[in-house]
Rosetta silent file (secondary structure, phi, psi, omega in degrees, C-alpha in Angstrom):
SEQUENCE: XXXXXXXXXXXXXXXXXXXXXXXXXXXXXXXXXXXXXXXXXXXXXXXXXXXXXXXXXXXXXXXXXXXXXXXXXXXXXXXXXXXXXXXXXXXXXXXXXXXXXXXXXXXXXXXXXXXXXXXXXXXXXXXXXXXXXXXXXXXXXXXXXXXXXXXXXXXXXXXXXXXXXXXXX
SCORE:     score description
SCORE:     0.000 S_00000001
   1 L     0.000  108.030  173.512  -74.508    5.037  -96.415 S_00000001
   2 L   -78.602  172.789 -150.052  -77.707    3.628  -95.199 S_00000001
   3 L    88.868  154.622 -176.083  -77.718    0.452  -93.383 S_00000001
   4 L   -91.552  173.926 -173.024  -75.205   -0.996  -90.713 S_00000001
   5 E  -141.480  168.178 -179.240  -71.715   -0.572  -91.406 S_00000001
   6 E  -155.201  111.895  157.391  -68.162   -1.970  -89.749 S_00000001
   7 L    80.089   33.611 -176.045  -65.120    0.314  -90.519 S_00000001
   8 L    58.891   12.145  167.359  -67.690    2.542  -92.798 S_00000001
   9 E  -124.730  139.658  163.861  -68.334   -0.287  -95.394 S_00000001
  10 E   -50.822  113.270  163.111  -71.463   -1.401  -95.819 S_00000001
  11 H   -13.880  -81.520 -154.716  -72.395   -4.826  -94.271 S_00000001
  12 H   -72.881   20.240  168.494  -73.883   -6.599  -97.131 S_00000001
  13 H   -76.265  -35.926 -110.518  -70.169   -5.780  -99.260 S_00000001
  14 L  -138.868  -20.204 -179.619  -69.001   -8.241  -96.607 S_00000001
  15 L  -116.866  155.083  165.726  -71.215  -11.137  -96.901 S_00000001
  16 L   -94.935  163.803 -159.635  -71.139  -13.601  -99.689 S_00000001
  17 E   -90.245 -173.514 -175.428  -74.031  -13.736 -101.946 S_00000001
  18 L   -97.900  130.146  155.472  -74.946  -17.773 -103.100 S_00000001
  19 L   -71.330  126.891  179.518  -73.680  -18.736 -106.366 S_00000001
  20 L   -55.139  169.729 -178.957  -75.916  -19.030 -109.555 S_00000001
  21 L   -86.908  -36.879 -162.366  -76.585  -21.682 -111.265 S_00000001
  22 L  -119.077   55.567 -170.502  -75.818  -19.742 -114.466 S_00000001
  23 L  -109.750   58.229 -173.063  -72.325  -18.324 -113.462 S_00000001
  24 H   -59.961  -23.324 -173.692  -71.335  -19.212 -117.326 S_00000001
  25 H   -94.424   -7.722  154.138  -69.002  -16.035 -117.329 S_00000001
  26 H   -63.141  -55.507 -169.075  -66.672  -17.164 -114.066 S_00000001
  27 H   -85.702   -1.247  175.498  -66.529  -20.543 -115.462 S_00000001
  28 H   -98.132    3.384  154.617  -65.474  -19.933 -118.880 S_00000001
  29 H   -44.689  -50.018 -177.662  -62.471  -18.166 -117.243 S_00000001
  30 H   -67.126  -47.813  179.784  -61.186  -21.693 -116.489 S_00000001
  31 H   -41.350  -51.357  163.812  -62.689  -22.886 -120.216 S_00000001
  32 H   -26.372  -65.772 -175.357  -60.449  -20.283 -121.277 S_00000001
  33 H   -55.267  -65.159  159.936  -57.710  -20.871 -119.089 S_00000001
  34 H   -37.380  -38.992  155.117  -57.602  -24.548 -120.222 S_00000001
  35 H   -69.068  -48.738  169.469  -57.396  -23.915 -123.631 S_00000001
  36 H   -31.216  -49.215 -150.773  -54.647  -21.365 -123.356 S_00000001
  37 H   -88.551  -22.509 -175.946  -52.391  -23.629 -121.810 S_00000001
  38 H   -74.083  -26.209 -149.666  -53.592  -26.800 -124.241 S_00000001
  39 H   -99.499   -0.935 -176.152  -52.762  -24.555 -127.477 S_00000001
  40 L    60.069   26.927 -160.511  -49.461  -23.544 -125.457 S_00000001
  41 L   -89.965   98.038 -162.341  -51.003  -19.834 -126.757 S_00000001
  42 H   -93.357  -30.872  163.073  -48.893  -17.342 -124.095 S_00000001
  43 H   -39.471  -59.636 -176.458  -51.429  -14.545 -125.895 S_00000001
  44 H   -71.579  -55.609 -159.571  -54.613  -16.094 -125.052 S_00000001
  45 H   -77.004  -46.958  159.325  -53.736  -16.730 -121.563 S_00000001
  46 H    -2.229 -105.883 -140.511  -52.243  -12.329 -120.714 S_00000001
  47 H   -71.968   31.347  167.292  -56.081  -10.683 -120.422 S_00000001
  48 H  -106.922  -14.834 -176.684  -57.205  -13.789 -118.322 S_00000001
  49 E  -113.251  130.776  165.159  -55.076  -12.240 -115.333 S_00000001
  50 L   -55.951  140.664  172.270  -55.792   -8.686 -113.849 S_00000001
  51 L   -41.116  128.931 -176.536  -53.226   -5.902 -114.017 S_00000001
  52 L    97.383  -24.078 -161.761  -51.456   -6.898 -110.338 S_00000001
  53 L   -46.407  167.232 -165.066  -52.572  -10.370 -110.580 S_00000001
  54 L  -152.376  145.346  179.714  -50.488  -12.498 -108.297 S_00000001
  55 E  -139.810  141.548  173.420  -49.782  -16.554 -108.172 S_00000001
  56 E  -128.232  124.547  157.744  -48.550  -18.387 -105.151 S_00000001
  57 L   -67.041  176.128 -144.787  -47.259  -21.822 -106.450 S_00000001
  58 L   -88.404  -64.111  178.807  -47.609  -25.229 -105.287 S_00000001
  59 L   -47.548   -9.518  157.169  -43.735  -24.787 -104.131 S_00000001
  60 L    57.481   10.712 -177.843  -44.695  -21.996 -101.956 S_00000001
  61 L   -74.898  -41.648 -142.343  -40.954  -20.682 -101.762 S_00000001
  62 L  -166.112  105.550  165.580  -42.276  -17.585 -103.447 S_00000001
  63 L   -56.821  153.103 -157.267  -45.039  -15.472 -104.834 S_00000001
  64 E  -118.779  131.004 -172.349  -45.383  -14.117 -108.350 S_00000001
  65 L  -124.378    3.277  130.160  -46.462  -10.805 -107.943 S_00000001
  66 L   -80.673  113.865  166.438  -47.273   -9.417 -111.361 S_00000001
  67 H   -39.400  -54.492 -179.530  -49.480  -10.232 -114.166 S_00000001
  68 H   -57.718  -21.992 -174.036  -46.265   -9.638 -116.491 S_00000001
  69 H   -72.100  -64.251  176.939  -44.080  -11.814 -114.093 S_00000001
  70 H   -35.216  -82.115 -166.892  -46.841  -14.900 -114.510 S_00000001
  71 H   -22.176  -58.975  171.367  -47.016  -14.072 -118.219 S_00000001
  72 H   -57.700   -8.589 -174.145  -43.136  -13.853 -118.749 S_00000001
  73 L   -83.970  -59.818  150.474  -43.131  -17.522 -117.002 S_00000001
  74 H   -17.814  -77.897 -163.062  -45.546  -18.705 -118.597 S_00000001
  75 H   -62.777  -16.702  176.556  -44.569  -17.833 -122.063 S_00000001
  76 H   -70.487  -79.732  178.782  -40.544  -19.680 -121.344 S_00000001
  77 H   -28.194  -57.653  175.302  -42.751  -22.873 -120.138 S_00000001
  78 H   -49.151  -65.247 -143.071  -45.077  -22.440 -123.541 S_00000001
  79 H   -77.633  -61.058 -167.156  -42.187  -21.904 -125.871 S_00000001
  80 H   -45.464  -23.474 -172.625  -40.121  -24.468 -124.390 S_00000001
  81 H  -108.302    2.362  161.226  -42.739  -27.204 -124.675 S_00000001
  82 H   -85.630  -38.900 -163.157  -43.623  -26.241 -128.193 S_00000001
  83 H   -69.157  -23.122  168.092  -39.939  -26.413 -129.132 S_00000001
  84 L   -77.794  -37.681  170.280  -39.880  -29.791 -127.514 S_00000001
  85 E   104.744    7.742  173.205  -43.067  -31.150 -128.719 S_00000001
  86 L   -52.516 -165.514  168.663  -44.582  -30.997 -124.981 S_00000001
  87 L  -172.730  125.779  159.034  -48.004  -30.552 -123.775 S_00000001
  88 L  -104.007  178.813  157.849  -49.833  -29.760 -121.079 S_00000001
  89 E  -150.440  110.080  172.960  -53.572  -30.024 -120.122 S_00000001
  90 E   -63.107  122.735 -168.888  -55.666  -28.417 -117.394 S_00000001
  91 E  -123.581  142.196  169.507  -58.688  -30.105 -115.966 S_00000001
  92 E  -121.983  139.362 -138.114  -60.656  -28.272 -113.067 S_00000001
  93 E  -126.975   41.634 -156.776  -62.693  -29.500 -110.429 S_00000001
  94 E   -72.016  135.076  169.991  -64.438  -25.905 -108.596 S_00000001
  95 E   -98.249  -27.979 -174.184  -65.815  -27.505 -105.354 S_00000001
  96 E  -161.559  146.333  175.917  -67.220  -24.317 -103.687 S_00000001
  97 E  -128.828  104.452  168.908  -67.803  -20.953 -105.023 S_00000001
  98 E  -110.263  135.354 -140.587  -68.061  -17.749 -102.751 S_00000001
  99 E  -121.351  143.296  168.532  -69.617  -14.768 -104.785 S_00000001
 100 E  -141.841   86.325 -162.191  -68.627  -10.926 -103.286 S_00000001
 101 L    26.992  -71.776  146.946  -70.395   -8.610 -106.037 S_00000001
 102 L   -99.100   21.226  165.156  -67.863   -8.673 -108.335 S_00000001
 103 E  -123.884  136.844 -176.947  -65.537  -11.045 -107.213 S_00000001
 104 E   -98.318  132.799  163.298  -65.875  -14.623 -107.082 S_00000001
 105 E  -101.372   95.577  139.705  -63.526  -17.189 -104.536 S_00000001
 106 E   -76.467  152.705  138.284  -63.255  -20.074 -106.067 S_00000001
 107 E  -104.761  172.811  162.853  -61.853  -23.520 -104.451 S_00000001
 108 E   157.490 -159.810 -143.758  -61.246  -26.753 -106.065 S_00000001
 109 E  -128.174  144.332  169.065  -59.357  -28.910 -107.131 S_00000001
 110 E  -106.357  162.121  162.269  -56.899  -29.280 -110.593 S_00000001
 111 E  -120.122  136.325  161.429  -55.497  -32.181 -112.678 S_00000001
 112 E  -125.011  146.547 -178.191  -52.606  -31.650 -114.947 S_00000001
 113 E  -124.686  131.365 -163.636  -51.083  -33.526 -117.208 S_00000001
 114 E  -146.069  146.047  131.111  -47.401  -32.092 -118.708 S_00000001
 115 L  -141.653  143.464 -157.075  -44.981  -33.152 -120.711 S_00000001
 116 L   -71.902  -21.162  162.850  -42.010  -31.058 -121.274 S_00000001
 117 E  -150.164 -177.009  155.804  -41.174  -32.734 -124.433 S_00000001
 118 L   -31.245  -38.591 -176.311  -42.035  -35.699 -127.192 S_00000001
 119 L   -90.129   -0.247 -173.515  -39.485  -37.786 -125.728 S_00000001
 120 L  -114.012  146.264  166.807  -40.423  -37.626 -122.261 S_00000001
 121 L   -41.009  117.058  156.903  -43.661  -39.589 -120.394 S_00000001
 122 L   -62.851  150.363 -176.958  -46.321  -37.179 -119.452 S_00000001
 123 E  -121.028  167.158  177.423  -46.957  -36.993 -115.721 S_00000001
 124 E  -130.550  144.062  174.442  -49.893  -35.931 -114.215 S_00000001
 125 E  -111.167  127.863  158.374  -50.359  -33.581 -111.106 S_00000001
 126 E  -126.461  136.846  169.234  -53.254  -32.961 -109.137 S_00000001
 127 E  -101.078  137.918  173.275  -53.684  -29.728 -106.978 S_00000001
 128 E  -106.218  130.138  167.437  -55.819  -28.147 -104.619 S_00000001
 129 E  -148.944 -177.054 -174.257  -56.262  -24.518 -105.246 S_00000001
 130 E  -119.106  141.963  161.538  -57.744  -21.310 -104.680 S_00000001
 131 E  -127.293  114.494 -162.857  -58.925  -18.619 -107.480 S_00000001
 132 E  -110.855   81.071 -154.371  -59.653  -15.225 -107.059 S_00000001
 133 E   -97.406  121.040 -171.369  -61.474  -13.974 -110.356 S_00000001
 134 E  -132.472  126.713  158.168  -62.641  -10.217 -110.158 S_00000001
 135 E    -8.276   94.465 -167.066  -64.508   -7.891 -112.653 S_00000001
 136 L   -98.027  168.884  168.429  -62.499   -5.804 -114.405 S_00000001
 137 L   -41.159   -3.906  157.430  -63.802   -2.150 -115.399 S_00000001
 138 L   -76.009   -5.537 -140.044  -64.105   -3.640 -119.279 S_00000001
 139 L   107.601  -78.981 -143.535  -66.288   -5.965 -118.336 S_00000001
 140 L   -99.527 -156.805  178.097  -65.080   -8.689 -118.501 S_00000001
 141 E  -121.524  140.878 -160.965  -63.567  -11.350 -115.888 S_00000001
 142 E  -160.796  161.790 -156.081  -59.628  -12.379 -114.500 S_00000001
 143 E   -79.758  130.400  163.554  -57.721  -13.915 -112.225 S_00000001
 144 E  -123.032    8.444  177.829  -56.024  -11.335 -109.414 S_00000001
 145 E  -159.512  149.703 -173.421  -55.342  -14.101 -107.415 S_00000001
 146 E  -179.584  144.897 -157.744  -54.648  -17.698 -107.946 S_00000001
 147 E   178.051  127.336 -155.027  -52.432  -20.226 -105.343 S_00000001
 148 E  -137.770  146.959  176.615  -52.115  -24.069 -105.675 S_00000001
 149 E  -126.512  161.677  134.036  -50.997  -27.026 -103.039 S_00000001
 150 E   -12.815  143.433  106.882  -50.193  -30.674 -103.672 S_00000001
 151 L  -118.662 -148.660  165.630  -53.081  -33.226 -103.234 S_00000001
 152 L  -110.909  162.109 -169.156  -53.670  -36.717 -103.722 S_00000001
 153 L   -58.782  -73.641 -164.821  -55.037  -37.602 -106.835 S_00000001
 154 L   -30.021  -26.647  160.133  -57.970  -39.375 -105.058 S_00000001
 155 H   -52.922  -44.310 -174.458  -59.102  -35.607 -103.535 S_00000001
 156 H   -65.042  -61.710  173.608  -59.618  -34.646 -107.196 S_00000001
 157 H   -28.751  -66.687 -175.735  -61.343  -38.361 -108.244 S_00000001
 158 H   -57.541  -26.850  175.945  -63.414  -37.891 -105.159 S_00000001
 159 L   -84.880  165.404 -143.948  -64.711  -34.587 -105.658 S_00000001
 160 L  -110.511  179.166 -158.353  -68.245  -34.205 -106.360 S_00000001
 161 L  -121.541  117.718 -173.872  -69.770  -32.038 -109.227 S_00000001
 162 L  -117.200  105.704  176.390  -71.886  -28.779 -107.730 S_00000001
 163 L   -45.940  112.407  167.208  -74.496  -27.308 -110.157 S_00000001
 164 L    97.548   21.222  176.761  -73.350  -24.578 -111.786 S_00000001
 165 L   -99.406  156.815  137.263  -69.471  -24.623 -110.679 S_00000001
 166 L   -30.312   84.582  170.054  -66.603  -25.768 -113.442 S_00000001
 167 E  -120.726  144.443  179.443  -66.132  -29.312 -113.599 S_00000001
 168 L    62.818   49.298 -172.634  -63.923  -31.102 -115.795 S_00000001
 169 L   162.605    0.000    0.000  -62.806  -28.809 -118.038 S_00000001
């Protein structure tokens, strides 16, 4: 390995590189993501999370520790809010982007808006999270890590728009 090293990995594995301008295939993970969950599509949304993938929820009691675990959650929340006549929608907010060759750390911030069925008010949620979207050997790109807090709505309202992150959408 030429170069300096710490623990036998190469330095520059270790630093993050600056995010493009043109990081269209990280952000259409969320485009993606967002649609899944509007079409209530439990299909579409599987191959957006890496084999292992893991979710730590806003309740924080407990970690999800399997792509099939999410998926399997997922799809009771989907079915239930088609059979009800719910909806949700995902809005995203990426505030900072740290790029580590093929994995990106996002932060930022979400809005959601759910309702679990026709007869019930939709509420809206906003969250601060983290996303941890990594290359898989296909290609293409998925969440292996992904972990959401409370926040006040006005953090989301308030955040600013950074060329060439996710916003809105």
């Amino acid at each position: 390995m030429k170069g300096p090293t710490v623990f036998g990995v190469a330095v520059a594995l270790l630093l993050p590189t600056a995010a493009s301008a043109d990081d269209a295939e990280a952000n259409a993970l969320y485009a993606r993501l967002s649609a899944a969950h509007a079409a209530l599509d439990t299909a579409a949304l599987e191959p957006l999370y890496a084999p292992g993938a893991t979710y730590l929820p806003r309740s924080g009691r407990f970690a999800i520790q399997s792509r099939e675990e999410i998926v399997r959650r997922e799809r009771a929340s989907h079915d239930g809010m088609r059979a009800n006549g719910g909806s949700i929608e995902l809005r995203f907010r990426v505030t900072d982007r740290k790029r580590f060759g093929d994995v990106y750390v996002d932060n930022g911030y979400m809005r959601t808006v759910i309702s679990r069925s026709k007869s019930e008010p939709a509420t809206t949620v906003t969250s601060k999270f983290i996303l941890v979207m990594a290359r898989q050997p296909d290609g293409r790109w998925a969440l292996v890590s992904d972990a959401d807090s409370d926040a006040p709505a006005d953090a989301y309202d308030g955040a600013r728009s950074v060329a060439g992150l996710k916003f809105d959408g």
